[in-house]
Every structure is written in C-alpha cells, then in structure tokens.
N, C-alpha and C positions, 0 to 999 in steps of 0.2 A: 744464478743471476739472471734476471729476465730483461728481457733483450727489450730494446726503444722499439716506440712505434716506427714503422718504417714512413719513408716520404709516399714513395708509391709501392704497393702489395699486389699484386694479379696472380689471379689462382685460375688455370685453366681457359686462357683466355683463347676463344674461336672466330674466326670473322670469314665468311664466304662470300664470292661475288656470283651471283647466279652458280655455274659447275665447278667454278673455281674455288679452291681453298688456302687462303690469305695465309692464316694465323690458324695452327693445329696444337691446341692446348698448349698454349703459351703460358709459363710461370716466370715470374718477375718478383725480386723484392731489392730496392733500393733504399738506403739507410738516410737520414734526414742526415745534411750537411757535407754527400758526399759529393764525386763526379764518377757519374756511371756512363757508361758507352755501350753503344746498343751496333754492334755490326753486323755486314750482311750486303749480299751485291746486290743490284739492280732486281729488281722481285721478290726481295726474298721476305718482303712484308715489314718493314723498317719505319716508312712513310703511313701504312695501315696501324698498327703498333701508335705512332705518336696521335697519328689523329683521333683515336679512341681515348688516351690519355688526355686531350686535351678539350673532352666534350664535343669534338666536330663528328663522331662514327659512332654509330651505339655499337657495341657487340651482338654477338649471336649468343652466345653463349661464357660462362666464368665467370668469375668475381675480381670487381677491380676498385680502388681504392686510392686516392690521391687526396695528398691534405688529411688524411685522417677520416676524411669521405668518400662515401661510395657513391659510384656510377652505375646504372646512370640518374639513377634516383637524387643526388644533389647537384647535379650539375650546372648550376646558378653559383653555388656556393663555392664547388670548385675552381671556377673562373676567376673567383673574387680572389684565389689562393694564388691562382700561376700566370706565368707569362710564355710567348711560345715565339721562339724568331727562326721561322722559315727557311727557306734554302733562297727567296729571293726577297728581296728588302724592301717591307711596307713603309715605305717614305712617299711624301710627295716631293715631288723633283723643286716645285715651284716655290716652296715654303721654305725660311732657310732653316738651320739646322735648332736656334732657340726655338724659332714657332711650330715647330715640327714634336719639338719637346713640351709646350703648352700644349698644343691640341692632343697628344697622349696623355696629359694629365688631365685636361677637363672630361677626356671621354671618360677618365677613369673613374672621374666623378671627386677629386682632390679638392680640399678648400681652396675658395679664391686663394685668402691669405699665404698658405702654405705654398702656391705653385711658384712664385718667384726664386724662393729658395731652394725647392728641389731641383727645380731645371738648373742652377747656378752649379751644384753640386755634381747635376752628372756629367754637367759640359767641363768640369774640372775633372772630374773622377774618370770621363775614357779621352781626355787631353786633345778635343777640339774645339779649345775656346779661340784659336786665332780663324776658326772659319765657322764658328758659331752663327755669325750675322751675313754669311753666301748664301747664295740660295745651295738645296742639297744637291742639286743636279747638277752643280761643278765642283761634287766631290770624288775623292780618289776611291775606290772600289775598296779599301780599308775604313777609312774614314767613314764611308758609307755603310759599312757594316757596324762598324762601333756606333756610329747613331740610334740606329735598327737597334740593337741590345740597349743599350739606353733607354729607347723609348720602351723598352718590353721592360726596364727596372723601374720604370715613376713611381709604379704603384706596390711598389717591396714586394714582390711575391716570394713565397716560400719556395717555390718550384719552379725552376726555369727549363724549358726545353729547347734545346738548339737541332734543329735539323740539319743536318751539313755546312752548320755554318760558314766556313772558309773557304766551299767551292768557289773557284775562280779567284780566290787570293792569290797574291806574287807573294814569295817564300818571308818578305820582311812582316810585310801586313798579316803573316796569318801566326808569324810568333809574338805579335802584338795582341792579335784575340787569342792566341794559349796565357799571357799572363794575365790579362783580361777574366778571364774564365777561371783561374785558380784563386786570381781574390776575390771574385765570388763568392766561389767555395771556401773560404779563408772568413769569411765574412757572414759564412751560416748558412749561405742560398744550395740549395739543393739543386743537380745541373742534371739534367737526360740529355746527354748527347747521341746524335746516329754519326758516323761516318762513315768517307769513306777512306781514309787518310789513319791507315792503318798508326805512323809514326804519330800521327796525331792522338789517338786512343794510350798509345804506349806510354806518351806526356804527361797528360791531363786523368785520366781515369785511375778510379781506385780499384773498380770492378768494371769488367766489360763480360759482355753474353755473346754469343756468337749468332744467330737467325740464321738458319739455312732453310728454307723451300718450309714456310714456317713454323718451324720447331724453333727452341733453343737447341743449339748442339753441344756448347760448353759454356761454362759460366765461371768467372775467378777475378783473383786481382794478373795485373798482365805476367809477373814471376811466373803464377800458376799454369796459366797456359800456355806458357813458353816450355813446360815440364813436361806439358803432356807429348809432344815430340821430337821426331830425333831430328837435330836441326843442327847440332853443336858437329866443328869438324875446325881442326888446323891445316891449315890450307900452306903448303911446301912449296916454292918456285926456286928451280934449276938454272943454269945460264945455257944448260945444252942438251940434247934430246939423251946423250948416253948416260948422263948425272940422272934423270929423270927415269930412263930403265932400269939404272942401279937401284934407283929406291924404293921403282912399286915393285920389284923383285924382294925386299927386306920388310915393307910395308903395306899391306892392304890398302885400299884406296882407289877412287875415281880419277883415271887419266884424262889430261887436256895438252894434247903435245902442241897442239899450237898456242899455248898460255905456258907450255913450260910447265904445268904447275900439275901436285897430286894433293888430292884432298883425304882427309881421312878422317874419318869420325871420333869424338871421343867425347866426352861428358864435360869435359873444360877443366880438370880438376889437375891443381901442379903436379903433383908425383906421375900421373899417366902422360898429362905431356912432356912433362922429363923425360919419361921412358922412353916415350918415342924417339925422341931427340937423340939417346942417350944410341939408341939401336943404330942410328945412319951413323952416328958420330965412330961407333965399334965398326964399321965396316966404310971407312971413311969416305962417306958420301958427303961433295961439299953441297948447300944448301946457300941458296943466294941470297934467299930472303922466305921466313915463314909470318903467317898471324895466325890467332885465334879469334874464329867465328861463333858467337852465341846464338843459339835459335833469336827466331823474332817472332814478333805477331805475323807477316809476312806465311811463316811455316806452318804457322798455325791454321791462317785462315787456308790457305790452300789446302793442305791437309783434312778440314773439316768441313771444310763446303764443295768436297769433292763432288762427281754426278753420281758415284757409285756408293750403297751402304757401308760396304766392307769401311771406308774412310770418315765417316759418323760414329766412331766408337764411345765421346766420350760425351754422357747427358747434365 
C-alpha cells in the first residue's frame, strides 16, 4: 500500500550560523491531517526548524517540502498553503478583535464579498464574539491568543505551525487552545507544533521528534517513546521509618525516609504488581498507601537530551 503524500518531507536538513551548527541532518516527515510536535530545550534548533519551514530561513543544505512543494524554490507558493502563529501575537493592540480579522483577510488577498462571512465564522468558531468589537489590547492573554490563530486561519491553510503557542497561558486558557488545536486537526488542517510543555505534546500530538543540539534523537507517537525508558515504578508509602526497612529488605527499590515512601521499578503490568504486593503481604509488611507511576514524556526528554552521548541511544 503506498503511503499519502506527506504535509511536510525534510531529508537531511542543515542550517549553520557562522561556526555554529543549528540543524545537523535533520529528517522530518509529517502526515497531511495530523498534529506533530517538535521538542527540544532552549537551542536546540526548534525556532531554526520552523522558520525554514515557513519560507523566513533558506537552508544550507537537504531537501524540504511543504504543501507538496519544495523549498526553497516555491516559496511564494508555499506561503499561499500555510499559516504560522508565533510565540508572540501579531495583533494590533488598537484594532478591535473584527478589524483585526478584516485586515488578515484583505492582506490575504480574500474577496471583498467573502470577508464578512469568514470573519463571522471565526469569531463564532474560537467563541470571542462577546469582545469582537474591543479593541484587542483589553484582551485577556487567552482571548488574545485565540485571535492570533484565527487571524492565521482566514485564509484556510493546509499547514499550520504553532510555535509555542500557550507560553504564558494560566492553566484554563491553554486547555482552551488544546481543544482549539484538535478540531483543527479534526477538520483536516495539518498543525507543527514546538513546545515546550511536555504535558502539552502528550495531549495534542500524534507523533512527536525529540531535537537535541540539532539532531532528531527520537521520533514516535507519545506510547512509543514513553517505551523507550525505564520510567515505570510503584511507588509504596509506610506510616513508619521500621514498616519502611522491613520492605526495602523484601524488595528492591529507592529509599526516601523522609517521604516514608520506596519506589521500585516494574513495567506496570498486573501479575508483577501483584507480585510485589503479594511478597510484603507474605512477610506481613503493612503498606499505608501505594500507586502506580507510568513513564512520561518528562523521562523521556530528560533521558534524551542528556549532555552526555552514552543518553542519545535512540535515532
């Protein structure tokens, strides 16, 4: 069965800044209709990566593809494909939130006729028609993000890239742009997201890539790279420091006497945490209170974007 065109294809992608090296063969394939997430701390070429996708950076070197065209050779044409909402929000403060939405679609080059009814649509569709007619600059730091992607949808692009979009969101406003962001995707639009809001990745993406010191270092859907380490531990809390010697003497595990608690590793699977359970229960250790901890992207990223190679194992 032969696979769909992809939204975005990069084979080998390079980018240096004078002795520094950004992006070191960078490979990329994201699937038309999904939400991909692109992580990676502070340098690790994240912000270099988008702006070459979106026509602002030529490369040095590789082959890159967006829309079904290549860069940087169509890059007029690509533009007319995607939309790109920053980590800060191209609004005018002074405009209110409708005229803010007209002037994105005239630049976009939209029929007269048609612009009344798409600005109507999107001010219904991210649900700020009660402050439509404020100006934007007495908007709440949600609100004002949801306009900012609005004004990046006038003009229907195939591709949308979010650059961090939620930095500085309060926790309500940023799981308003995750639902935001999934009927996109729900709706066809293809999303590149960077973050840095690991939980956030874990939500929204279907596949995420990891960037370290610019390689990819892993690439999956989030399952996947949760698999790749050892993360997974049931975590035992005692009510007394002797309960707590009794059990890392019976069980293996990392002491925290001043938490009371041992942790001990295991893959998460019932019959082996029974077991465990089943070993303090035989030599009657009582147990105040256990859970079960699943790796997370958290264990991931740490794990892969170590400073040492040895922690780079998987490409």
């Amino acid at each position: 069965m032969t696979r769909s065109v992809p939204a975005i294809d990069v084979r080998g992608l390079r980018k240096s800044f004078g002795p520094t090296t950004v992006l070191d063969g960078v490979d990329l394939r994201v699937d038309t209709g999904s939400v991909f997430a692109l992580l990676g701390a502070n340098g690790a070429g994240k912000s270099t990566t988008v702006r070459i996708l979106t026509t602002l950076l030529r490369p040095d070197a590789g082959t890159v593809t967006v829309a079904g065209l290549p860069l940087p050779g169509r890059a007029h044409a690509v533009r007319e494909n995607i939309a790109l909402t920053g980590q800060y929000a191209a609004i005018d403060d002074v405009l209110t939130g409708t005229e803010n939405l007209r002037l994105a679609a005239r630049l976009a080059h939209l029929p007269s006729a048609a612009i009344p009814g798409r600005v109507r649509d999107l001010i219904e569709r991210f649900d700020f028609a009660h402050v439509a007619d404020r100006r934007a600059g007495t908007y709440s730091g949600g609100t004002m993000r949801r306009l900012d992607i609005a004004m990046s949808l006038v003009a229907s692009p195939q591709v949308l890239f979010l650059d961090e979009p939620t930095t500085g969101l309060d926790p309500r406003s940023r799981l308003v742009m995750w639902e935001a962001v999934r009927e996109l995707a729900d709706d066809g639009v293809t999303i590149f997201l960077t973050t840095q809001y690991l939980e956030e990745a874990d939500r929204l993406a279907d596949r995420i890539a990891v960037l370290d010191d610019g390689r990819i270092v892993a690439e999956g859907t989030p399952d996947e790279l949760k698999s790749l380490v050892r993360g997974g531990y049931l975590e035992l809390r005692f009510s007394t420091d002797a309960d707590l010697t009794h059990a890392a003497s019976v069980l293996d595990g990392e002491i925290d006497r001043a938490a009371l608690t041992l942790q001990v590793h295991t893959k998460g699977d019932l019959p082996h945490v029974a077991a465990l359970l089943d070993r303090l229960a035989a030599e009657a250790v009582p147990v105040e209170k256990f859970g079960l901890h699943s790796p997370t992207l958290d264990d991931v990223f740490l794990t892969l974007t170590g400073s040492t190679d040895e922690t780079k194992v998987v490409r």
